[in-house]
C-alpha positions in Angstrom: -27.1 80.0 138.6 -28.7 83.2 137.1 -32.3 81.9 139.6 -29.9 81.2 142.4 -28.4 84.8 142.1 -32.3 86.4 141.6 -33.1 84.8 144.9 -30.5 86.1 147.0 -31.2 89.5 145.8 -34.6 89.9 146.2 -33.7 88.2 149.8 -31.1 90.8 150.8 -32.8 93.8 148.6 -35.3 94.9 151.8 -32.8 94.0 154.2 -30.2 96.6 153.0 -32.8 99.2 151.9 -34.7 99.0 155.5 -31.2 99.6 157.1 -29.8 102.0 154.7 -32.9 104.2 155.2 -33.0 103.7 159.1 -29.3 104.8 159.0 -29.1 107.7 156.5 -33.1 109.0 158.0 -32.2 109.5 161.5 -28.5 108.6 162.9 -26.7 110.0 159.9 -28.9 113.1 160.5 -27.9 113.1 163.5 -24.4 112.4 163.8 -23.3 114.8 161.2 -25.1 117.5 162.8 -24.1 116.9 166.2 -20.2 116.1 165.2 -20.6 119.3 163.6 -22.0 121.3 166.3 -19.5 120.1 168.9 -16.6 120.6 166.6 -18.0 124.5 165.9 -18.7 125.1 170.0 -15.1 123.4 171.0 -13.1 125.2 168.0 -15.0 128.6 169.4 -16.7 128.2 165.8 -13.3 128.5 163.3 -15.2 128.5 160.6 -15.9 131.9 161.2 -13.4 133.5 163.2 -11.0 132.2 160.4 -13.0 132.3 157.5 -10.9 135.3 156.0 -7.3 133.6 156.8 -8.4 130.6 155.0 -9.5 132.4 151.9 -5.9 134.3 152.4 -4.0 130.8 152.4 -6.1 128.9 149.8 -5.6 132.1 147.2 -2.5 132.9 148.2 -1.3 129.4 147.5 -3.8 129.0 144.1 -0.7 127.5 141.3 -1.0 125.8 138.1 2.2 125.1 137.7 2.2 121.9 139.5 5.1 122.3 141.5 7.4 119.4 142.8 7.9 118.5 146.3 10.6 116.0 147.1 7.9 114.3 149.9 3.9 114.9 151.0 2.3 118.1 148.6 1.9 121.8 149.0 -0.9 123.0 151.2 -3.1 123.8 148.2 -2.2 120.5 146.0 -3.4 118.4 149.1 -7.0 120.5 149.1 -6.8 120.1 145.2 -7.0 116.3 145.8 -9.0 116.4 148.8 -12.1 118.1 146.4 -11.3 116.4 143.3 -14.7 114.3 144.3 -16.2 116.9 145.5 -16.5 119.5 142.8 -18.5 118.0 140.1 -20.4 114.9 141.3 -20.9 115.9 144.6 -22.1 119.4 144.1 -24.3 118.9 140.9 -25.9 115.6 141.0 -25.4 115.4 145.3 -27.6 118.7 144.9 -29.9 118.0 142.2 -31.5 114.9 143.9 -31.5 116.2 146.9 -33.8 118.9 145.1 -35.6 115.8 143.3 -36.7 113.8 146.0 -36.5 115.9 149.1 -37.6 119.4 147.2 -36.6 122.8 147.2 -36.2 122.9 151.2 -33.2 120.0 151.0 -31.8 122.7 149.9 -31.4 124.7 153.1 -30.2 121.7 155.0 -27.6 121.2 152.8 -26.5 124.6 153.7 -26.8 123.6 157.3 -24.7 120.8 157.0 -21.9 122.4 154.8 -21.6 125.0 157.7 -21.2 122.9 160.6 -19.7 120.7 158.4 -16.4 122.8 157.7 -15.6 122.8 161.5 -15.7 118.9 160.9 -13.8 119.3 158.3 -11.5 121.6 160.2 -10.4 118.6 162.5 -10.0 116.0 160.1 -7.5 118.1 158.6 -5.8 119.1 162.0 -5.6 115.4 163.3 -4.5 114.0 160.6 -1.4 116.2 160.2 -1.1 115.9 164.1 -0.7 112.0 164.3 0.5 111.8 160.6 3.6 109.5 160.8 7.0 110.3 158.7 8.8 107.1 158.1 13.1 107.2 157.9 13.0 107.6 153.8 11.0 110.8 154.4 7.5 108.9 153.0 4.4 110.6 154.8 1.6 107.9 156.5 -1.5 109.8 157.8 -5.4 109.9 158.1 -8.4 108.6 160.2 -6.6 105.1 160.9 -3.7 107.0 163.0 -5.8 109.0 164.7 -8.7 106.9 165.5 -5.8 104.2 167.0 -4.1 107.1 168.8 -7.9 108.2 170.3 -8.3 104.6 171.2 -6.2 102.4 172.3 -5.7 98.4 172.2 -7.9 96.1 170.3 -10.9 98.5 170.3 -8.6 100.9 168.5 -7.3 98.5 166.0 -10.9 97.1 165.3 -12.4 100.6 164.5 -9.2 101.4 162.4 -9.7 97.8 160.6 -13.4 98.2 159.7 -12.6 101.9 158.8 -10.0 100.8 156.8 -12.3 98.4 155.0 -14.7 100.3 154.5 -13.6 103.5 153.0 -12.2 101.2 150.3 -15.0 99.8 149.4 -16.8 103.1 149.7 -13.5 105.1 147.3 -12.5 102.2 145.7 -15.9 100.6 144.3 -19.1 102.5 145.2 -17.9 106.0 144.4 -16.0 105.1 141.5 -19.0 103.7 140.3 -21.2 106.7 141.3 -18.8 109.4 139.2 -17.7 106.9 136.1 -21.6 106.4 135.3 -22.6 110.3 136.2 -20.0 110.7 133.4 -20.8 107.7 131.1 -24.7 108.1 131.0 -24.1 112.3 130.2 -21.5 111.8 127.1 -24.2 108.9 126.2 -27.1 111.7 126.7 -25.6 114.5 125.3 -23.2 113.7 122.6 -24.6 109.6 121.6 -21.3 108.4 123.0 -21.3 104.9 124.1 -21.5 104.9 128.1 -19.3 101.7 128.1 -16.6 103.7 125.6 -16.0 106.4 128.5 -15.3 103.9 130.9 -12.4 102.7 129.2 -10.9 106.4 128.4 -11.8 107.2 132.2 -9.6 103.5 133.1 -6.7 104.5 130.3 -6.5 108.5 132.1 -6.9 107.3 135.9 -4.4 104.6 135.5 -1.6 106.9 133.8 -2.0 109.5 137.0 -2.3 106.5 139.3 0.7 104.7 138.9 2.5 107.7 138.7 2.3 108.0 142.1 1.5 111.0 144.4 3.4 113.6 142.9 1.5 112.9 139.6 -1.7 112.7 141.4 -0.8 115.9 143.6 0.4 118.0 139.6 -2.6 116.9 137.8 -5.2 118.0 140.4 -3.4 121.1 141.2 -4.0 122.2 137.8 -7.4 120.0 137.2 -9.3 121.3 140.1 -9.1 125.3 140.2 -10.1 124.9 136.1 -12.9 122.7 136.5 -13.9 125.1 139.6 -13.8 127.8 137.6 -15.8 126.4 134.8 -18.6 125.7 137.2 -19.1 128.7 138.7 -18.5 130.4 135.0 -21.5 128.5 134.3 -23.5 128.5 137.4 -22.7 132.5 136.9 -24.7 132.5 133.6 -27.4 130.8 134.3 -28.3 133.0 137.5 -27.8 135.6 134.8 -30.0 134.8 132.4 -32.4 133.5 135.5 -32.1 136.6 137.2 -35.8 137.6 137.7 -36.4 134.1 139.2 -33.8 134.3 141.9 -35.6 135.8 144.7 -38.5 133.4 144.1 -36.1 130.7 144.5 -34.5 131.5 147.4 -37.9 131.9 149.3 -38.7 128.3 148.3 -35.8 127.0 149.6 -36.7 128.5 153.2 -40.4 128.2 152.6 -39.9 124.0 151.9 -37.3 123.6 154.3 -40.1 123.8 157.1 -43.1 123.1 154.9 -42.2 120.9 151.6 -45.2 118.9 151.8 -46.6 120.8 148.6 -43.6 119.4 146.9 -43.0 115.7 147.4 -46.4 114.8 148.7 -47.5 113.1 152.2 -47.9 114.2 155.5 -46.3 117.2 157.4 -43.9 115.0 159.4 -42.9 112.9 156.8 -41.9 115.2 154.3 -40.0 117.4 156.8 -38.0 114.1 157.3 -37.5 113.4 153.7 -36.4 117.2 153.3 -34.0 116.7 156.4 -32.8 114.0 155.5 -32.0 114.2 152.2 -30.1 117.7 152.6 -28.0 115.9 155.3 -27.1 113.1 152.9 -26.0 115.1 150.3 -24.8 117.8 152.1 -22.5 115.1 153.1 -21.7 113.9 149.5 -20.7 117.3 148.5 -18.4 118.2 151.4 -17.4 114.8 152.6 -17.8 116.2 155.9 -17.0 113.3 158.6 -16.8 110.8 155.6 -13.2 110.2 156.9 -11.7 110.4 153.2 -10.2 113.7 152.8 -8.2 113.9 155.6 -5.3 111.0 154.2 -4.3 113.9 151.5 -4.4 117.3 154.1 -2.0 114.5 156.1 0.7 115.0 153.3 0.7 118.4 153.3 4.0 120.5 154.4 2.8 123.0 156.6 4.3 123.4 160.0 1.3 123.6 161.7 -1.8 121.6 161.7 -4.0 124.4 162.2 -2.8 126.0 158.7 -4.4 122.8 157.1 -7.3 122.9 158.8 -8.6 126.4 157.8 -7.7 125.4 153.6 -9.3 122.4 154.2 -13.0 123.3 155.1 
């Protein structure tokens, strides 16, 4: 059984490597830069013309209290849940191997991404409130599956809505889980000799108490969970570029220098390790914004806001 097993991986392995690479290498790349774009040019680029009224209603809304609503979540506790996977996971190891194998120059595209990404981000946020649906008891049903049947209609619709559907479990559900739970496990195990396998089950026992507690639990905990571990990270992100100081502007001229030229870094030829740079910065520019990923959008849909727009600028 345990050959039979060997065989069919080392069957599928290439398979699913060659089209993971031809996907996330050129029309990943591409479609998260030219979503982006379009979303910037038709929103007359929101994420700077509103830039300062989203900082107004994310801070102005910033509560630890975890306030009860009696359906949906406040504005801010729907962002809180939205980055739960974002700030941690997604920002230090997304960032950190997209320094490792695409070098200092992933960097920049990163940045690229995030910024075109937040318009992206912007209309997730807006059509999922928009086509959210509010059932007779007052329960809130909303995200990509409403709006991608309301954008097309009949069995096309119901198809891309389906293999959505399917797939973002698999992708929240299994693959991501996996991704933060052993990011977690294999540091405790690093730093501190804890047992990777020991933090699993204290991350099952915690996630299960706020899970079946429903989405008010869910929509306390983060509230208070994510502006603290926030502020943690850029506590310490502040004293490192403290104690780094000198080293700052030589960093910052890497990143631009390797964004265009990191050959020096990762090795090959000049094409090929502008691709790997690209590439790489798009990926986890993606992981660390969720841009277009099509996950964040089914908690802005429970927020109370009257309009869809004042989502969308506290979501970016």
């Amino acid at each position: 059984m345990s050959n039979t097993w060997q065989s069919v991986e080392t069957a599928l392995f290439p398979i699913v490597s060659s089209i993971n690479q031809y996907l996330s290498n050129y029309i990943l790349v591409f479609l998260l830069l030219s979503v982006g774009i379009w979303y910037s040019i038709k929103t007359r680029f929101i994420q700077i013309r509103c830039f300062g009224e989203g900082m107004k209603k994310v801070f102005g809304n910033l509560s630890l209290n975890g306030k009860k609503h009696e359906q949906g979540m406040s504005s801010f506790q729907a962002l809180a849940t939205a980055i739960a996977a974002q700030v941690g996971t997604g920002n230090i190891v997304g960032a950190s191997g997209a320094i490792l194998t695409g070098g200092p120059g992933a960097i920049f595209w990163m940045w690229l991404i995030a910024f075109f990404g937040m318009a992206t981000i912007y209309a997730e946020a807006v059509l999922a409130v928009d086509t959210r649906v509010i059932k007779e008891d007052g329960t809130v049903h909303g995200g990509p599956v409403y709006y991608i049947t309301k954008a097309f209609s009949g069995g096309f619709g119901r198809f891309l809505a389906g293999f959505f559907a399917v797939a973002i479990i698999l992708a929240l559900g299994f693959m991501g889980c996996m991704v933060q739970s052993n990011s977690i496990g294999s540091t405790f195990q690093t730093a501190f000799g804890v047992p990777s396998w020991i933090i699993g089950i204290i991350l099952v026992v915690i996630c299960g108490f706020i899970f079946l507690g429903g989405v008010k639990r869910l929509a306390a905990v983060t509230e208070k969970l994510v502006p603290t571990m926030a502020g943690l990270f850029l506590l310490g992100a502040l004293l490192v570029l403290i104690i780094r100081f000198r080293h700052i502007p030589e960093t910052f001229g890497m990143i631009f220098r390797y964004a265009f030229q990191p050959q020096a870094i990762i090795g090959g030829g000049f094409g090929a390790a502008i691709k790997t740079a690209i590439s790489q910065g798009a990926k986890r520019g993606l992981f660390s914004n969720e841009a277009g990923m099509g996950s964040t959008p089914h908690a802005h849909a429970l927020a109370n806001v009257e309009t869809p727009h004042e989502q969308g600028i506290v979501a970016w």
